[in-house]
N, C-alpha and C positions, 0 to 999 in steps of 0.2 A: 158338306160339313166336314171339318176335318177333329181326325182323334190327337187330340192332345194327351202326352204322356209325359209325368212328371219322374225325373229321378236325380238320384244325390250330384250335387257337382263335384265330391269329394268326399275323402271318410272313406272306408271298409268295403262298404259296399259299391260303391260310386265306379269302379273298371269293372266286376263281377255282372253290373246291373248292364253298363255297355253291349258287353263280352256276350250277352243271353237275346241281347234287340239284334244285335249282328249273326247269333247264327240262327235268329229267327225269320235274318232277311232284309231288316229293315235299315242296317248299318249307313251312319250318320255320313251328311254329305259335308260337310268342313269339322270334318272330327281333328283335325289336325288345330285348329284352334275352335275352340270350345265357345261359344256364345249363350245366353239366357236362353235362346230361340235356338234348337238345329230343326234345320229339315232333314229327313231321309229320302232314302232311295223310294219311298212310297208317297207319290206326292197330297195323300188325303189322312196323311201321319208327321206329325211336327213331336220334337221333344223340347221339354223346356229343364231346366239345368236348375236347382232346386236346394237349399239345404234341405238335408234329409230330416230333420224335426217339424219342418215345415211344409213334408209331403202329405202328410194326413191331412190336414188344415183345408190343404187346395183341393185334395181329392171328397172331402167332405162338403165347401162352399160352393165346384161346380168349376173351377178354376181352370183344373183341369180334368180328361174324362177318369185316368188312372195314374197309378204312381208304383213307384218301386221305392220302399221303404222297412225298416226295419217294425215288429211286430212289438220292439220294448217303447219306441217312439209313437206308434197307434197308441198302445195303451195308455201310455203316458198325456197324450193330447186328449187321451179320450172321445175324436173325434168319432163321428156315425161314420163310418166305412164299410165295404167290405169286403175280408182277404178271399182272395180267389183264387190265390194260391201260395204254399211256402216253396220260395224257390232253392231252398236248405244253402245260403250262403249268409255267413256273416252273423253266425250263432252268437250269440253272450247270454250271460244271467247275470242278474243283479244283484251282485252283493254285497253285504255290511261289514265293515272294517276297521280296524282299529290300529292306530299305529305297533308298531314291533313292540315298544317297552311299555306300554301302557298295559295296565290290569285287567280290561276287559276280554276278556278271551273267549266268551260265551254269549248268548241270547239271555240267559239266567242274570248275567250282570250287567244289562239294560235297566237302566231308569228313568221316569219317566221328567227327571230334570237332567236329562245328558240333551245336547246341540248335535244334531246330524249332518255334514255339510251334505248335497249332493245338485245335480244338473236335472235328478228326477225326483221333484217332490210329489207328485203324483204317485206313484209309484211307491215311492219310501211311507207315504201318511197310510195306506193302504196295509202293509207288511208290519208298520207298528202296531194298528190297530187291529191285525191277525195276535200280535202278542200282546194284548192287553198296555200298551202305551202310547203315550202323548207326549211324546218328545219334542222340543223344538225341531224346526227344521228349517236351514237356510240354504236358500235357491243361489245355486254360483251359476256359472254360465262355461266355464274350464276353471281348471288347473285346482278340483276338488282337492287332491290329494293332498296340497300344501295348507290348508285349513288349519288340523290340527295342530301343526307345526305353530303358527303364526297366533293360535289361540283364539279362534272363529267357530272350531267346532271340537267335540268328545272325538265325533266316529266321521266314516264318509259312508257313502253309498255309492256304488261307480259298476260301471259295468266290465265285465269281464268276459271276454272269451278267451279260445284257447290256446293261443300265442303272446296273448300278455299280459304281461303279469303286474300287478298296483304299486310295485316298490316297497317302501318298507312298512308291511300291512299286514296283519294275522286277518285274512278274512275269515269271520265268525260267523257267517252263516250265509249258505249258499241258498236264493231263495228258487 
C-alpha cells in the first residue's frame, strides 16, 4: 500500500512544504517538472501536487493519507482532520480591513448592514458572530482587495502575514 501525501502546488507554503519531504529523505524523483502525481526516492510514498484549500478536503475524504496545509484553510473547510504537527512556516492572521479613506477604523464602527468581501467566509461568519453581527458576506475566489473599490463590498477580510502587506487598507482588527 503506498502513503499518499498531499501538498500545495504553489502559494507560500508550496517550496517550504518541498524543502521539509527532501530533508526528511524523501525528495521528489522528476522535481524538475512538477506533475499531479511525483514519486520519491521511497518507492511506498507518492506526492500528489494539490491546491492548498483543497488539502483538507482530500485529507478528510481518504484521498490522500496526509497533507501539508495551512491551519487558516483547515479551519476554513472545516474539514475532520488532524494536525499532527505545525511545522512554523507560512504564519498569517486574518484580518478585517477597510480602505485608507473610509471612516471605519475600528470593530466599534461595524454594522451589521456593511458587505464583507473575502476568499474566507468561514472564517469571517465566525469573527462577526464573536462581535455581535450579521453582516453580509460575499465569497470572491482572489483579487478581494479591489471590492471596495468597484462597490462589492464595505470591508475585506484577507489574510496577512508578515511580509505583506494589503495595499491601501487600515486593518482594524487583527484576529
Amino acid at each position: 500500500m503506498k502513503l499518499k501525501i498531499a501538498v500545495p502546488s504553489k502559494g507560500r507554503i508550496s517550496n517550504p512544504s518541498i524543502d521539509i519531504l527532501e530533508k526528511a529523505g524523501l525528495g521528489l524523483k522528476d522535481n524538475n517538472n512538477r506533475q499531479l502525481i511525483s514519486k520519491t526516492h521511497n518507492k511506498n510514498i507518492d506526492i500528489m501536487f494539490a491546491r492548498a484549500s483543497d488539502i483538507p478536503e482530500f485529507v478528510s475524504d481518504g484521498i490522500v493519507d496526509m497533507g501539508i496545509s495551512g491551519v487558516d484553510l483547515i479551519k476554513e473547510s472545516e474539514s475532520d482532520v488532524v494536525e499532527l504537527l505545525d511545522l512554523n512556516f507560512g504564519q498569517t492572521k486574518l484580518v478585517l480591513a477597510s480602505p485608507e479613506e473610509s471612516e471605519i477604523n475600528s470593530v466599534e464602527d461595524l454594522t451589521s448592514d456593511m458587505t464583507i468581501a473575502t476568499e474566507f467566509p468561514t472564517l469571517t461568519k465566525k469573527y462577526l458572530k464573536s462581535h455581535g453581527l450579521n453582516s453580509k458576506i460575499v465569497k470572491l475566489s482572489g483579487s478581494t482587495e479591489i471590492a471596495p473599490f468597484i462597490g462589492v463590498a464595505d470591508l475585506i477580510t484577507d489574510l496577512k502575514n508578515y511580509r505583506y502587506d494589503i495595499g491601501k487598507y487600515n486593518c482594524i482588527d487583527n484576529k
